[in-house]
N, CA, C and O atoms as a GROMACS GRO file, in nm:
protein
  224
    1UNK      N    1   9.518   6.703   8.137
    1UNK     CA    2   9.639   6.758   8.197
    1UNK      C    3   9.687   6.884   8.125
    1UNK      O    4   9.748   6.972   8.186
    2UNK      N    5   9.661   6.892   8.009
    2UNK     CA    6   9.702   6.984   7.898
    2UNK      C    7   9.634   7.106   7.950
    2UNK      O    8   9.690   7.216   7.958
    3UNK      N    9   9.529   7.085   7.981
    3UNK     CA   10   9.476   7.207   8.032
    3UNK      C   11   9.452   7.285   8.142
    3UNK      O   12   9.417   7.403   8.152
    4UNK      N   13   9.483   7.178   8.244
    4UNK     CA   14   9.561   7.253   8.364
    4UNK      C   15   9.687   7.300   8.350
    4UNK      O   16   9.696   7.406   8.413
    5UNK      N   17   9.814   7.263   8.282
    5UNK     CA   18   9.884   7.319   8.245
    5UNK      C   19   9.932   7.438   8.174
    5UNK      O   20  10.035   7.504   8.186
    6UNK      N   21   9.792   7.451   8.068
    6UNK     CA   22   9.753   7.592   8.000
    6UNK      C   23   9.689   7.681   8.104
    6UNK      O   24   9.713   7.801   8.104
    7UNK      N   25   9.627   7.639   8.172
    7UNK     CA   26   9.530   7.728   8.301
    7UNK      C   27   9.641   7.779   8.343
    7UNK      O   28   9.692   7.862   8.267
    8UNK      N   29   9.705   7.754   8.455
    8UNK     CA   30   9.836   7.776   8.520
    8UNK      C   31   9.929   7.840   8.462
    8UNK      O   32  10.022   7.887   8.528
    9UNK      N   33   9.922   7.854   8.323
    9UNK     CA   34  10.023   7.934   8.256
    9UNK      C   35   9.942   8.096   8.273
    9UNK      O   36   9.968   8.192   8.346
   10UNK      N   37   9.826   8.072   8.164
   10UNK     CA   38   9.743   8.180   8.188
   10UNK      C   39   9.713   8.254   8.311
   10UNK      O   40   9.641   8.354   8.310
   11UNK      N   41   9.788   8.190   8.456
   11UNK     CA   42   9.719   8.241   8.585
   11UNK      C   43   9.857   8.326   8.606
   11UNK      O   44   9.868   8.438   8.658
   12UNK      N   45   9.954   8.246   8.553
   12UNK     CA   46  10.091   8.323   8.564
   12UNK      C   47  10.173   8.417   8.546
   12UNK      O   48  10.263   8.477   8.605
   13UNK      N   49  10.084   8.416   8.378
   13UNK     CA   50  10.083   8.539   8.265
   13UNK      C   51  10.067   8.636   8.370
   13UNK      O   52  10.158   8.697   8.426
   14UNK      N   53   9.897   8.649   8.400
   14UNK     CA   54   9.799   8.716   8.482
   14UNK      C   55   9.850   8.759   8.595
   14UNK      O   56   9.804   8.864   8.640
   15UNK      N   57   9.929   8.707   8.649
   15UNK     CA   58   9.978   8.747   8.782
   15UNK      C   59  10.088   8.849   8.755
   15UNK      O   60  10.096   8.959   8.810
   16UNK      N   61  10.198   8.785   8.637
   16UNK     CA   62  10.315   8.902   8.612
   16UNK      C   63  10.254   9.028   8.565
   16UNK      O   64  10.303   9.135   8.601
   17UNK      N   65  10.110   9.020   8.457
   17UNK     CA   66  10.116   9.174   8.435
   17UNK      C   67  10.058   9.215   8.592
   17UNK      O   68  10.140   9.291   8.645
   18UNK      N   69   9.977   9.196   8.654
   18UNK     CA   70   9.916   9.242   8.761
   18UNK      C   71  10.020   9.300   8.871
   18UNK      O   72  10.000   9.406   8.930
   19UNK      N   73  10.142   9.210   8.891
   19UNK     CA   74  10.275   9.268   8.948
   19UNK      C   75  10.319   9.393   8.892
   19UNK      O   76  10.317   9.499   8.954
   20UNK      N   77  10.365   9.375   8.756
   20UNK     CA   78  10.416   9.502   8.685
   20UNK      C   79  10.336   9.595   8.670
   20UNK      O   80  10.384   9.708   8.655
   21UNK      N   81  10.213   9.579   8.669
   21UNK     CA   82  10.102   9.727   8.660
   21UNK      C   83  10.059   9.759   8.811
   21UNK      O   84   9.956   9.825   8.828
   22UNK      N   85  10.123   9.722   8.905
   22UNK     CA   86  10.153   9.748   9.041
   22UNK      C   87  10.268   9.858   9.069
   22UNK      O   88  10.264   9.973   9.112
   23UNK      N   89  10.362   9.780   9.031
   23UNK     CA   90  10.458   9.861   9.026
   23UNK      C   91  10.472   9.988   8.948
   23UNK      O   92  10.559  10.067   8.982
   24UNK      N   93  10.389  10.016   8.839
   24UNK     CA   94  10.386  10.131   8.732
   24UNK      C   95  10.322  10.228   8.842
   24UNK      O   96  10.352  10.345   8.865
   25UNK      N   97  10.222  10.146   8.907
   25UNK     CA   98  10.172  10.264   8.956
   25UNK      C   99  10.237  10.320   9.091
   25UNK      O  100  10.194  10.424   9.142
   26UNK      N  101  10.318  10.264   9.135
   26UNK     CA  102  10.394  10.335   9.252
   26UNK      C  103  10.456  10.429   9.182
   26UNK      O  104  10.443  10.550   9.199
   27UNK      N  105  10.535  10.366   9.089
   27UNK     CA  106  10.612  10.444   9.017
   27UNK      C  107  10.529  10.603   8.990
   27UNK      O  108  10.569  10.709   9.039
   28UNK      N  109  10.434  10.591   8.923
   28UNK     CA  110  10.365  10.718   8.881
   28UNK      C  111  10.331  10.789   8.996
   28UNK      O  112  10.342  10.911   8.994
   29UNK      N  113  10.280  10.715   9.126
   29UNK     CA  114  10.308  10.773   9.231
   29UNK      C  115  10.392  10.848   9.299
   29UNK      O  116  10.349  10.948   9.357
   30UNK      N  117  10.528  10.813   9.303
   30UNK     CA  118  10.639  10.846   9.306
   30UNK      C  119  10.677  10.996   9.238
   30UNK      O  120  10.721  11.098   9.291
   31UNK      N  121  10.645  10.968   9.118
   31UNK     CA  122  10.671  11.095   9.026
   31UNK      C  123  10.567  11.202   9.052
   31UNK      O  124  10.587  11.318   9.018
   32UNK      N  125  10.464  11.165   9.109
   32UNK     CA  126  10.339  11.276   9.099
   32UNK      C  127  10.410  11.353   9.240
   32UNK      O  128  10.456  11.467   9.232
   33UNK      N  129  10.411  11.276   9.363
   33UNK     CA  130  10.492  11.341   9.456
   33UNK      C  131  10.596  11.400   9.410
   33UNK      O  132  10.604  11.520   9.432
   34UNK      N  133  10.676  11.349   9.353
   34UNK     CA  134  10.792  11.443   9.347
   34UNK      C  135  10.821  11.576   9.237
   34UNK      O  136  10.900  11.670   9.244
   35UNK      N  137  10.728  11.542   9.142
   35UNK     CA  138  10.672  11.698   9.109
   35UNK      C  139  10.611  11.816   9.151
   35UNK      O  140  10.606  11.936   9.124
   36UNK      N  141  10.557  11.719   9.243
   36UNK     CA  142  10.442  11.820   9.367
   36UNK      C  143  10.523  11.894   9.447
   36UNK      O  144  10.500  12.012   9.473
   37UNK      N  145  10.670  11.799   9.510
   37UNK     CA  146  10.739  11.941   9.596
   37UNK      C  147  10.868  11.994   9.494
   37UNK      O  148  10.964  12.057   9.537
   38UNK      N  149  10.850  11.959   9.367
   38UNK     CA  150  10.958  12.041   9.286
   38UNK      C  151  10.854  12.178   9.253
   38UNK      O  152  10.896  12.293   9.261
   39UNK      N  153  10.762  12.154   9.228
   39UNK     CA  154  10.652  12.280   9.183
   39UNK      C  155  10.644  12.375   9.333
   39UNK      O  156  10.650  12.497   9.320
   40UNK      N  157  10.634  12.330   9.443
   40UNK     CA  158  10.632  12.390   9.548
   40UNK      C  159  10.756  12.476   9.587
   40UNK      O  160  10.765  12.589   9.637
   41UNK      N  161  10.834  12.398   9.553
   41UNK     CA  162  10.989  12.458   9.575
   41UNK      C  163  11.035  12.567   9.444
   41UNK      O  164  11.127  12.648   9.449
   42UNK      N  165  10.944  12.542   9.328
   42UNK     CA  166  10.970  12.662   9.258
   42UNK      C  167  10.926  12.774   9.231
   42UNK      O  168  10.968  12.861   9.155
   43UNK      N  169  10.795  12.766   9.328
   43UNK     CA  170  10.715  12.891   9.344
   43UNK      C  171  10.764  12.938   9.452
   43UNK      O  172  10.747  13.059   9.460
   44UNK      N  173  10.835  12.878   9.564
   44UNK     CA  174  10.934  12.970   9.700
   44UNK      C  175  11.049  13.006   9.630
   44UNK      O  176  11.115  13.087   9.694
   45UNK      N  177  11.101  12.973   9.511
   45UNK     CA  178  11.205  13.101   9.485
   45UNK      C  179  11.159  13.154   9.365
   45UNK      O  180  11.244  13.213   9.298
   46UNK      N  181  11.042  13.147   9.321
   46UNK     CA  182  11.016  13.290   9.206
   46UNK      C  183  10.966  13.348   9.351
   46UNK      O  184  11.015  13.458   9.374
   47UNK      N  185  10.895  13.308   9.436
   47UNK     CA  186  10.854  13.409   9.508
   47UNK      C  187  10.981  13.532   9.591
   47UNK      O  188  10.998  13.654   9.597
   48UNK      N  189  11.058  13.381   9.653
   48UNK     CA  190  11.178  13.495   9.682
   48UNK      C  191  11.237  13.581   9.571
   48UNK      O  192  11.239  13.701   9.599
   49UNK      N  193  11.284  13.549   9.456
   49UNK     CA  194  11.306  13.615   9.364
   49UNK      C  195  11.260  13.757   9.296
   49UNK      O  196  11.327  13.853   9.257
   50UNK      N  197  11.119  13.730   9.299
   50UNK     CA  198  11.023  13.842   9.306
   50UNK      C  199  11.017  13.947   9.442
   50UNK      O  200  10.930  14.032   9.461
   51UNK      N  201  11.072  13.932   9.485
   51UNK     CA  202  11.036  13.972   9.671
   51UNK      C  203  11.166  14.091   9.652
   51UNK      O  204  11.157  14.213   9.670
   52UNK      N  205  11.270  14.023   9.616
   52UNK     CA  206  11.434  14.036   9.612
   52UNK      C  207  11.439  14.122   9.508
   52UNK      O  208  11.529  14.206   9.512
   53UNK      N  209  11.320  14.123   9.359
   53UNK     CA  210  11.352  14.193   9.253
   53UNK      C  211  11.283  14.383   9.312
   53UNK      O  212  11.341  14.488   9.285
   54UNK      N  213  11.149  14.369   9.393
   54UNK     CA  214  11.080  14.462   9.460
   54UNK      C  215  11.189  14.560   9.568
   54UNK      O  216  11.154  14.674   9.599
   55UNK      N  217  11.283  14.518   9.604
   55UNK     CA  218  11.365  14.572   9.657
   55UNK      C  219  11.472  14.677   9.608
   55UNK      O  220  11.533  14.770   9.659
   56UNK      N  221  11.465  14.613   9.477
   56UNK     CA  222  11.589  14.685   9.418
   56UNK      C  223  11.511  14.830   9.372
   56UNK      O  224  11.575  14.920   9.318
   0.00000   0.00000   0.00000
């Protein structure tokens, strides 16, 4: 019994990191997108910026 009891722990362990290293990776997901349109959005205003500085 002892050791189905240890099994089942170990499956449980196993399951929470497998949850939480699920979730890390949305997470990193998350962040990779949202660097992707902060970088996008900061090359449309050096660009405007630059555009705006050519004028003067």
């Amino acid at each position: 019994m002892q050791q189905i009891k240890d099994t089942k722990k170990l499956v449980k362990q196993f399951d929470e990191r497998e949850r939480q290293s699920l979730i890390r990776i949305k997470e990193t997901q998350e962040l990779i997108e949202q660097n992707r349109r902060l970088t996008k959005r900061s090359r449309e205003i050096l660009a405007h910026a630059s555009a705006a500085l050519g004028r003067i």
